[in-house]
C-alpha positions in Angstrom: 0.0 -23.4 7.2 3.8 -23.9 9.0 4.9 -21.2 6.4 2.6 -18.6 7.7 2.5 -20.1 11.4 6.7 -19.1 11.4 6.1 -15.9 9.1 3.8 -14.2 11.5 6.4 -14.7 14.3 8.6 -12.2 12.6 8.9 -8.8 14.5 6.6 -6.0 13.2 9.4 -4.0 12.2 10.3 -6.8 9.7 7.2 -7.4 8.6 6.7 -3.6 7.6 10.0 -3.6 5.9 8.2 -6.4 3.7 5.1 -4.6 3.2 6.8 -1.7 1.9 8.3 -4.0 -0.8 4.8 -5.2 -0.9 3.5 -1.6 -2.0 6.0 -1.3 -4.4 5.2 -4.3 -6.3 1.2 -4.2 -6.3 1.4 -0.1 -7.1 3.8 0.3 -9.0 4.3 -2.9 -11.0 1.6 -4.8 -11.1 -0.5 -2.1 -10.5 -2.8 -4.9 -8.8 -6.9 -3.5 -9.8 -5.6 0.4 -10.4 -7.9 0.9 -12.7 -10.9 0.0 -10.2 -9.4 1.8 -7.6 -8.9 5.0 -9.5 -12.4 4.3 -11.5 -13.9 4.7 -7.9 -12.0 6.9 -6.2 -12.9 9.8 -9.3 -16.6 8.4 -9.0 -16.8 8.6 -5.0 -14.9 12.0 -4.7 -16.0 14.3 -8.3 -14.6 17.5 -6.1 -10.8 16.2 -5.6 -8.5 17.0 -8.0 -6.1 14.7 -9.9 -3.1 14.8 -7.3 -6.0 14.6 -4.5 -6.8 11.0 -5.8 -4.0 10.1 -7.0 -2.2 10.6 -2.6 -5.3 8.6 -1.8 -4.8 6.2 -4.1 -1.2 5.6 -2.9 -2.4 5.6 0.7 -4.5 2.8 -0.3 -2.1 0.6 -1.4 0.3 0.9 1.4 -2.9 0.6 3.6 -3.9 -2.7 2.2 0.0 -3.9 1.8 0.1 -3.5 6.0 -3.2 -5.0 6.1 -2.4 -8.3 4.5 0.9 -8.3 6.9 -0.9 -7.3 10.0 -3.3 -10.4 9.0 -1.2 -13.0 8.6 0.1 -11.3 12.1 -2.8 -12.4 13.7 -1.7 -15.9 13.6 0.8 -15.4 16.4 0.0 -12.1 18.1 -0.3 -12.1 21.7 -3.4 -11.1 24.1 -0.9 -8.5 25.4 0.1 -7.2 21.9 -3.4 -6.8 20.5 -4.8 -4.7 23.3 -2.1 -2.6 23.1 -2.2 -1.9 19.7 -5.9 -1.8 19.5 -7.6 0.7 22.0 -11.7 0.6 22.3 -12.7 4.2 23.3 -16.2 3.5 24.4 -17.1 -0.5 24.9 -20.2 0.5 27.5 -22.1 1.2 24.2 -22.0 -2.3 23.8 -22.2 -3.5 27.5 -24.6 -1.5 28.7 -27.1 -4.0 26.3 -24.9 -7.5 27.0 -25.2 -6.9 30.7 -28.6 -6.7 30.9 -28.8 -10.2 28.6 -29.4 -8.1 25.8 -28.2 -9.3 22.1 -26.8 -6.5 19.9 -25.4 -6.4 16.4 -22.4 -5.1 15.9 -22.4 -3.9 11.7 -19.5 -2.5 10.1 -17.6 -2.1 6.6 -14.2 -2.5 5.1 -12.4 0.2 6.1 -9.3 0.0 9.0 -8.2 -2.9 9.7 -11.4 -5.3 9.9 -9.3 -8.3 10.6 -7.8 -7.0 13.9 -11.7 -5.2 15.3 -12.5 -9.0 16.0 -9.7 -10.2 18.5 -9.7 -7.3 21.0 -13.7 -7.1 21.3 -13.3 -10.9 21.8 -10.8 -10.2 25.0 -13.5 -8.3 26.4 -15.4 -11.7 27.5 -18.6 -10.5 25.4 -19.8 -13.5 23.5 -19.5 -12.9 19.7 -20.6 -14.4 16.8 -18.9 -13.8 14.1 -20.4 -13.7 10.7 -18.4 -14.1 7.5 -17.9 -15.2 3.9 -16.5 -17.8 2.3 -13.3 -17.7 0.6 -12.8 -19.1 -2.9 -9.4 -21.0 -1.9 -9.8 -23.7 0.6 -5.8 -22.6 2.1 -6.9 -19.3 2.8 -10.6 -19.7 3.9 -8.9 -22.4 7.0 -6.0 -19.6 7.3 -9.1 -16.9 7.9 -10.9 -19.0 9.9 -8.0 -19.9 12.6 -6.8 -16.6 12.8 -10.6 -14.6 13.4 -11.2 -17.3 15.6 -8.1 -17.3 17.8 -9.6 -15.7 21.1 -12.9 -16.9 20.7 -14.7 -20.3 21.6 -17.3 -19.7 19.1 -17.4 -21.0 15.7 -17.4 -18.5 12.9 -21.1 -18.2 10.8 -20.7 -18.6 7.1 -22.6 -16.3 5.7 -25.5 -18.2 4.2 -26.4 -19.8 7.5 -26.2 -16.6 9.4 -30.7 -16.6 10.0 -30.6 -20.4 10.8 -27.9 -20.0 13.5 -29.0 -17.2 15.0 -32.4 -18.5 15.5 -30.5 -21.4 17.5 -28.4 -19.1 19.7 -31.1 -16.8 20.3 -31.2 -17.3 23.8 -27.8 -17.2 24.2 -26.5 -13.1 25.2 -23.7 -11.8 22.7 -22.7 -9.7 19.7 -23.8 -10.6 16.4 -20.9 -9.1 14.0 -21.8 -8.4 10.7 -20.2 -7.0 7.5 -22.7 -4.9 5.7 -21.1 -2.8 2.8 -20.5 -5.8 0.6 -22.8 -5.9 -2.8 -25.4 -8.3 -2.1 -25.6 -11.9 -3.5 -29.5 -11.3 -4.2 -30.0 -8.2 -6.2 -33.5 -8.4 -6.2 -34.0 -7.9 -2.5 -31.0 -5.0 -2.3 -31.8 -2.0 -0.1 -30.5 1.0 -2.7 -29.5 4.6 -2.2 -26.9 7.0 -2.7 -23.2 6.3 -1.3 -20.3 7.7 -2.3 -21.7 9.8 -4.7 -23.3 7.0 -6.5 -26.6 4.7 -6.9 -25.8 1.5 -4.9 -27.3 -1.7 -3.5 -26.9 -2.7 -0.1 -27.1 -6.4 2.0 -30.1 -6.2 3.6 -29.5 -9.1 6.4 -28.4 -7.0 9.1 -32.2 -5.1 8.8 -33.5 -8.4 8.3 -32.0 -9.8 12.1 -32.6 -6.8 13.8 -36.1 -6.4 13.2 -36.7 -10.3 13.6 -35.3 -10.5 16.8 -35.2 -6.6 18.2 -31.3 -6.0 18.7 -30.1 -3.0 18.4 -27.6 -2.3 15.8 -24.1 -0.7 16.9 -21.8 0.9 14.1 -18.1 -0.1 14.7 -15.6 2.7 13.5 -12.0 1.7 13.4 -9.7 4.2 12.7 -5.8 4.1 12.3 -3.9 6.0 14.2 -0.7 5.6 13.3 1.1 2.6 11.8 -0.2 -0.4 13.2 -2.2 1.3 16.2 -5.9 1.6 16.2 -8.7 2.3 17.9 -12.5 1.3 17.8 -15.1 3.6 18.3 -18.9 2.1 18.6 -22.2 4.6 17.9 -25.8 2.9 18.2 -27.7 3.5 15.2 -30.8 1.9 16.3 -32.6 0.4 18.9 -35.8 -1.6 19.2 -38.6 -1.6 19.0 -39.0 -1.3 15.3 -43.0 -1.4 14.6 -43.0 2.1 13.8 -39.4 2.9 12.3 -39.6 2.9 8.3 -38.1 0.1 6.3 -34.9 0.7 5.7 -34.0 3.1 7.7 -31.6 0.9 9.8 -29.7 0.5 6.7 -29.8 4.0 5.9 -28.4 5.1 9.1 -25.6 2.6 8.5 -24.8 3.5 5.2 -24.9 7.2 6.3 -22.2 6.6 9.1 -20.0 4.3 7.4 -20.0 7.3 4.7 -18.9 9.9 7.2 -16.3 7.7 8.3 -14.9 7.0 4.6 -14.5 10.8 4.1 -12.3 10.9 7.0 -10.2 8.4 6.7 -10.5 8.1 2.7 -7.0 6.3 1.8 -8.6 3.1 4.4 -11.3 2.1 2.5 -11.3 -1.0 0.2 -11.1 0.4 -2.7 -10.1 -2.4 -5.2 -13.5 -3.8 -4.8 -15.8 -3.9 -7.8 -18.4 -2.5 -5.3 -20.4 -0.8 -8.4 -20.1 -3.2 -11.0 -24.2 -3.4 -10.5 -26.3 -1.1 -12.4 -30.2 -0.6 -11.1 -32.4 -1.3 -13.3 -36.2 -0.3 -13.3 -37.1 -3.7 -11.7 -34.7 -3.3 -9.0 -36.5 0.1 -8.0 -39.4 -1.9 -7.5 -37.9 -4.0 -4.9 -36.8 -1.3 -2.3 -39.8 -1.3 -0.7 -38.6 -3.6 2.1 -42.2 -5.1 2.1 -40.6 -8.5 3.0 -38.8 -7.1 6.3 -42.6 -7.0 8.1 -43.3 -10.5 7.6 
């Protein structure tokens, strides 16, 4: 942990100068997962052309080169430096609910830089909790945890506890922040529909909290604007109560927007995930039904 507690101390313009060489290396040399990135990038977008996938493709790699520096980053970076770099356009969206001791869940994907739409939400003095998943090596799940919990009091939510814990804070007012566009754990009970041009299952927990304890459900968009500057952008996609809105439908909506915002900003997606590595089979259409989210 010393390594990257003195690593992240180096000034950006360093670090950038190593994620450059990072690029290089993972694109060009290793060629780290290029065949799942091109595999979906020619799935998700039929109508580009070979040279149109091949500029996103490259724009992915340096994205996710600065997005492992601007990570490790976090370890250091100052209150100061993070609100500079990260502007949010529009945080009333979001207060106008907390104020009034109103919950909300915040739900977004992997696209920007995910890491960094944590700390400067944080510095607004809304209470978060902040749900995420596990990591494989023990190093790196403590390194996550310190840094996405840097300039917050609360304790991060594993993922599989996310239903108990919130049933114990849920008289406490704050944002529930939640990850949705991973491929479930639990195929059987996968919300599916078409994204990105192709037949895909969906966590179905956020649908699952929001209709158990009526928050409304906030989309998060982060966009880059330049190199190392962001902004966040927040857009309600629904709000309770939920008797008479169809199952699913807060998923939908969430898939929907998270969609427009990948066509936007298409190189800032996380593309080296096997995201459709799941086929649907003719028991999974049976499940989609959403029966369970009424009970």
């Amino acid at each position: 942990m010393l390594f990257f507690k003195y690593f992240s101390k180096l000034p950006f313009f360093i670090l950038y100068g190593i994620s450059d060489f990072a690029f290089f290396i993972i694109y060009r040399v290793v060629g780290y997962r290029k065949k799942v990135v091109f595999e979906n990038l020619c799935h998700s977008f039929p109508e580009k052309s070979e040279g149109e996938i091949t500029q996103i493709a490259k724009g992915f790699y340096q994205h996710i080169a600065d997005l492992f520096i601007e990570f490790l980053k976090g370890y250091s970076i100052s209150k100061e430096e993070i609100q500079k770099r990260v502007q949010i356009v529009n945080l009333e969206v979001v207060k106008n609910y907390t104020d009034q001791q109103q919950s909300v869940i915040i739900v977004t994907g992997h696209i920007g830089n995910w890491e960094w739409l944590l700390h400067p939400i944080n510095l607004t003095g809304i209470p978060m909790d902040i749900v995420y998943q596990k990591l494989s090596s023990p190093l790196f799940d403590r390194l996550t945890l310190f840094i996405r919990s840097r300039f917050t009091i609360t304790p991060l939510i594993e993922k599989d506890d996310t239903l108990r814990k919130t049933i114990e804070r849920k008289d406490i007012t704050r944002a529930l922040v939640m990850g949705s566009d991973q491929s479930p754990t639990n195929w059987k009970t996968a919300y599916w529909t078409n994204f990105l041009n192709q037949d895909s299952g969906f966590f179905t927990g956020t649908e699952r909290i929001a209709r158990k304890f009526d928050y409304p459900v906030i989309f998060s968009e982060m966009r880059r604007i330049r190199r190392g500057y962001y902004e966040i952008e927040f857009t309600e996609i629904a709000k309770p109560d939920y008797k008479d809105l169809p199952a699913g439908e807060i998923t939908e909506k969430f898939v929907r927007i998270l969609e427009q915002s990948i066509h936007k900003h298409p190189a800032d997606y996380l593309w080296s995930h096997r995201r459709w590595k799941h086929k649907r089979n003719e028991e999974d259409k049976i499940q989609t039904n959403f029966r369970e989210l009424r009970s």
